[in-house]
C-alpha positions in Angstrom: 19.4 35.4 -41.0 22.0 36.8 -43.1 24.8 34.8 -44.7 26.9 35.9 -42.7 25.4 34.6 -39.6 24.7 31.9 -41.4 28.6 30.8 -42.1 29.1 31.9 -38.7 26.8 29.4 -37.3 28.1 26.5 -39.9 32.1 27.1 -39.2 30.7 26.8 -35.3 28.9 23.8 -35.6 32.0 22.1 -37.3 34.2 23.2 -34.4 32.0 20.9 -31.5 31.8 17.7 -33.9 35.3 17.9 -34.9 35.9 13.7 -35.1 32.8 14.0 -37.0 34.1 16.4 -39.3 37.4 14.9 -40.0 35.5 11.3 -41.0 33.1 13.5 -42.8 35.8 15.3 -44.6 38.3 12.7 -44.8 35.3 10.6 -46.8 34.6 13.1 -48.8 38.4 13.1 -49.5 38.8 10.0 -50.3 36.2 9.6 -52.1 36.9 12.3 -55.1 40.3 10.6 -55.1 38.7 7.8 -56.0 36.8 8.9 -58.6 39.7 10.8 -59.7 41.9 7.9 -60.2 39.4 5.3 -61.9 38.6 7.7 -64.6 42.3 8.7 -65.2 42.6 4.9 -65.7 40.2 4.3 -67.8 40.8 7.3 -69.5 44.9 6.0 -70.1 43.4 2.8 -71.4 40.8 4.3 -73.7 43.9 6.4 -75.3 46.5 3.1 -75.4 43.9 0.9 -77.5 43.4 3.9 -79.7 47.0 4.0 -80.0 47.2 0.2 -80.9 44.3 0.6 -83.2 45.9 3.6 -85.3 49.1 1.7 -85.1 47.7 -0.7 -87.8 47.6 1.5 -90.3 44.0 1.5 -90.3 40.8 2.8 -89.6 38.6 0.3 -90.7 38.2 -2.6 -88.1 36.1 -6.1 -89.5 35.1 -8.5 -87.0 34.2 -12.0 -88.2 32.9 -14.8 -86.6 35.8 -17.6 -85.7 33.3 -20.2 -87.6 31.0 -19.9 -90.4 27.6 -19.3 -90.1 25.9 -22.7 -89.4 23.6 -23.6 -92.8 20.2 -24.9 -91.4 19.9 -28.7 -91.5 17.7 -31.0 -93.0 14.5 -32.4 -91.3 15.9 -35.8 -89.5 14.8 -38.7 -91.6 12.0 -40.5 -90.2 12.7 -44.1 -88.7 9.7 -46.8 -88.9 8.4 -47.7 -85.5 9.0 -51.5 -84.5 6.1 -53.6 -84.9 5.2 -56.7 -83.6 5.6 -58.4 -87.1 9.3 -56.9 -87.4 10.4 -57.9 -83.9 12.1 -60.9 -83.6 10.7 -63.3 -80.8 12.9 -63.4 -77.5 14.9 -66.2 -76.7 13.2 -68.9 -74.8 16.6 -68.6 -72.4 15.6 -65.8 -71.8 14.0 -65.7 -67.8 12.8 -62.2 -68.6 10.3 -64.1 -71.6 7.8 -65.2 -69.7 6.7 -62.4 -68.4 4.1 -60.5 -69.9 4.9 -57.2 -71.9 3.9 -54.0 -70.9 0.8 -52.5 -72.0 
């Protein structure tokens, strides 16, 4: 086939779908408009920061932390463990005394 017949045969075969070639088309449509419009955005941003950003006067940006940087802390001091010798008895009021400790 020649390429001829063969955009013959293509421009045809749009003509019996024609519903499906208008969604088909009117995706397509929409969707480089799309694309079209979020890059012009982001393009328009881009080019107003860099505005802002020579409108300092600058071209040296520094970015610092908002606190300084934390120094590392000492090891927690130790506390001595409770022993039976530095535990002071329970109250004989006390209704939970007379029960035995846990083991």
């Amino acid at each position: 086939m020649s390429i001829n017949d063969l955009l013959h045969l293509a421009i045809g075969r749009l003509g019996t779908g024609k519903m499906r070639t208008a969604l088909t088309m009117l995706g397509i449509i929409i969707g480089v408009a799309s694309v079209v419009a979020l890059v012009s955005v982001g393009s328009g941003r881009h080019q107003g920061i860099s505005n802002q950003l020579n409108a300092l006067g600058t071209n040296l940006l520094t970015v610092s932390p908002a606190f300084p940087a934390a120094r590392p802390r000492a090891a927690p001091l130790a506390r001595p463990r409770p022993s039976p010798s530095t535990t002071p008895a329970p109250s004989p009021d006390c209704p939970a005394s007379s029960t035995s400790p846990p083991s």
